[in-house]
C-alpha positions in Angstrom: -41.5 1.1 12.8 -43.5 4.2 14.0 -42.6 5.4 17.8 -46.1 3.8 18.6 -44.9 0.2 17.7 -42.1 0.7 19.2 -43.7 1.8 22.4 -46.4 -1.1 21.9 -43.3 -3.2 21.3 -41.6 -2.3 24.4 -44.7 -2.8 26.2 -45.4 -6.3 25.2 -41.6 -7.4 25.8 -41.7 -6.3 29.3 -45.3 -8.1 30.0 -43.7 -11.4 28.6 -40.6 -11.0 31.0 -42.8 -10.2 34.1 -44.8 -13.4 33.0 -41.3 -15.7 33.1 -40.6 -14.1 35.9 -43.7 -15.0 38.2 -43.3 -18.0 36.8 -46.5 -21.0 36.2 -46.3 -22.6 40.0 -44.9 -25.7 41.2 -46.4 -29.8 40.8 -48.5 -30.9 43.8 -47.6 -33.3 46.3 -48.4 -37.1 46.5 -51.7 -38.3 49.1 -51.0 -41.2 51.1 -53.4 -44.2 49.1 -56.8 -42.5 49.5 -56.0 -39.6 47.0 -57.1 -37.1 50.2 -54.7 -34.3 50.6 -53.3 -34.2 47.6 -52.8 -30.9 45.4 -53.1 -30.4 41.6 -51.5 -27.2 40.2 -53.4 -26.1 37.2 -50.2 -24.8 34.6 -51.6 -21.0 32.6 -50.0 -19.9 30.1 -50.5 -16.2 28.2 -53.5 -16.0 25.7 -52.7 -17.1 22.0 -54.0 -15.3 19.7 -55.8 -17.0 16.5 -56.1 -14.8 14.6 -54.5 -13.5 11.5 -54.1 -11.2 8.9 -52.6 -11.5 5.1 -52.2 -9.8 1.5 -54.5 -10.8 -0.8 -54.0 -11.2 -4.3 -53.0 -7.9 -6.0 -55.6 -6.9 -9.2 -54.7 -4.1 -11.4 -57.9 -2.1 -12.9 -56.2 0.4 -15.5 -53.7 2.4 -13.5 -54.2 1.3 -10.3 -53.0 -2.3 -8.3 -55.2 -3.0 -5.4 -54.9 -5.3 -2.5 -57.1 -6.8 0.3 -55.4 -6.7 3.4 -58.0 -9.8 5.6 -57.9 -10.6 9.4 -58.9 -14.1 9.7 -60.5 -14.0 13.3 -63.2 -17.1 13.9 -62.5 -17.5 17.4 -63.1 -14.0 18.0 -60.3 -13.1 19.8 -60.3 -9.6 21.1 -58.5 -7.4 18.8 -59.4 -4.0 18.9 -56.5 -1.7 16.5 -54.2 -3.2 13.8 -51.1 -0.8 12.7 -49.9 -2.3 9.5 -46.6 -1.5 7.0 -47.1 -2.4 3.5 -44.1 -2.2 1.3 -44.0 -1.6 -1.9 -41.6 -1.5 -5.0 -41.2 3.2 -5.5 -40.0 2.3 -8.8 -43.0 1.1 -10.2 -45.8 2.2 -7.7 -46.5 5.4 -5.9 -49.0 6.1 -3.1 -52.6 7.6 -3.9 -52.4 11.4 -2.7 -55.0 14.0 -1.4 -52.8 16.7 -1.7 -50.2 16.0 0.9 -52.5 13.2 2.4 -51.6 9.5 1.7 -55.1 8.3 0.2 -54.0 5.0 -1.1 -56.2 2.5 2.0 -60.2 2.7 1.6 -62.2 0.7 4.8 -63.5 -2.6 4.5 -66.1 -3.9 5.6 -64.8 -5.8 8.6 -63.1 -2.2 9.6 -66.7 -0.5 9.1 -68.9 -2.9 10.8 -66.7 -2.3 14.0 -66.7 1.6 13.8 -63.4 1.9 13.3 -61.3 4.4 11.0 -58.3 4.2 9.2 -55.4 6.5 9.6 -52.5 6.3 6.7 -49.5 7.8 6.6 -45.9 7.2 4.6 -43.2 6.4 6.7 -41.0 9.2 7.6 -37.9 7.1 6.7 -39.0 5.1 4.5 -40.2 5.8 1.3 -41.6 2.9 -0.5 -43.4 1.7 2.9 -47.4 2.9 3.6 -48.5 3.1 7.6 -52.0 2.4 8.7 -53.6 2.2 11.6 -57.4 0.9 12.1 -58.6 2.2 15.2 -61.6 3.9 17.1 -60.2 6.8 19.8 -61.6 5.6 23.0 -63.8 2.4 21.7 -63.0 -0.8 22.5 -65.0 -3.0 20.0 -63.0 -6.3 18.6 -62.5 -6.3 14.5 -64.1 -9.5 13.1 -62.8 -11.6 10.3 -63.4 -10.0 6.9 -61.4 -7.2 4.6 -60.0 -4.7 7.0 -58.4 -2.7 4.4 -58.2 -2.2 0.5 -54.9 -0.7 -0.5 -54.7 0.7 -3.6 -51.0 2.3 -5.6 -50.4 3.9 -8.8 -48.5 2.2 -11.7 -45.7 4.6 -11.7 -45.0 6.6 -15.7 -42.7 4.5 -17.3 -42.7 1.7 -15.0 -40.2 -1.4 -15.7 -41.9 -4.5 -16.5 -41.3 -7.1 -14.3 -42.0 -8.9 -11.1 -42.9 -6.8 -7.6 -43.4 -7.3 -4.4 -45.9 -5.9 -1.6 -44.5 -7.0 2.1 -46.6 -6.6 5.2 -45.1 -6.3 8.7 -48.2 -6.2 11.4 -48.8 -5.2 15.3 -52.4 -5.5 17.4 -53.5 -4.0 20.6 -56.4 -5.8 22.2 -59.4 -4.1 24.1 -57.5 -3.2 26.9 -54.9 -1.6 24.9 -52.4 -4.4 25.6 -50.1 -5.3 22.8 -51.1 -8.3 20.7 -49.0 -10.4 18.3 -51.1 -11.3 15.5 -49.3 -13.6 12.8 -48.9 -12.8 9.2 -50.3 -15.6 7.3 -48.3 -14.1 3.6 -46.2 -11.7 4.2 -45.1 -11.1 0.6 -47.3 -11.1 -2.1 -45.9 -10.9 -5.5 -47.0 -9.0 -8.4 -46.2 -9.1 -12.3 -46.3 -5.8 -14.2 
């Protein structure tokens, strides 16, 4: 996990305690026969988000396995940035490079239709695990449902046959910023070289 999802982490923790806390309010008390007088305490709770985003199915086109990563958003909830960790197997796949430059993760369209870019990076402790983020600096535009992401690896020379997996582990901020838990529908997806 990136300093950033930790931070956004963090920052989402303490706005859940500071909601239990305040509390929801009390019941209301009883009238006396007519119904006058009496008080009805409406019970809020936090936001929940609809949304969610998955691994499609992995297709291999000579060298190179490629997967859809969707956000499945119909209600429209307000997500504006998705950070994303895809896993992957470093004995039989490798990241697409630009030099130094991770340049495995090409925009889809739900990414470009709300002006957002995607930033990739390999984790600094983890090898076999690709960091993106989909964001706009400054914007505050929600991502609709559609193909965020298509992430694309190399068959690694002399690759063992066999079964792989991708994992995803997932964080959102909303338009505000605000940390947003947005639930993984697959969070493996498995793969047969």
């Amino acid at each position: 996990m990136t300093k950033l999802s930790k931070i956004t982490w963090i920052l989402f923790l303490s706005a859940c305690a500071l909601y239990s806390l305040t509390g929801c309010g009390g019941g209301g008390g009883g009238g006396s026969g007519s119904g006058s007088g009496s008080t009805v305490t409406l019970l809020t709770t936090p936001a929940v988000t609809t949304a969610a985003l998955e691994l499609g199915t992995p297709v291999r086109t000579g060298n190179i396995v490629t997967l859809p990563l969707t956000l499945t958003n119909t209600n429209g909830y307000p997500i504006s940035g998705i950070e994303a960790d895809i896993g992957f197997d470093s004995k039989a796949f490798a990241l697409i490079m630009n030099g130094s430059t991770p340049a495995s993760a090409t925009p889809g369209e739900a990414t470009v239709l709300a002006g957002k870019t995607i930033y990739q990076s390999k984790s600094p402790t983890q090898s076999s695990v690709m960091h993106l983020a989909i964001i706009d600096l400054g914007g505050k535009k929600s991502i609709s449902s559609g193909v965020v992401a298509k992430i694309s690896f190399e068959v690694t020379p002399n690759a063992p046959t066999g079964n792989y997996t991708f994992t995803l582990v997932t964080n959102a901020t909303d338009a505000n910023g605000v940390a947003t838990t947005v639930p993984v529908t697959n969070p493996t997806v498995n793969f047969t070289l």
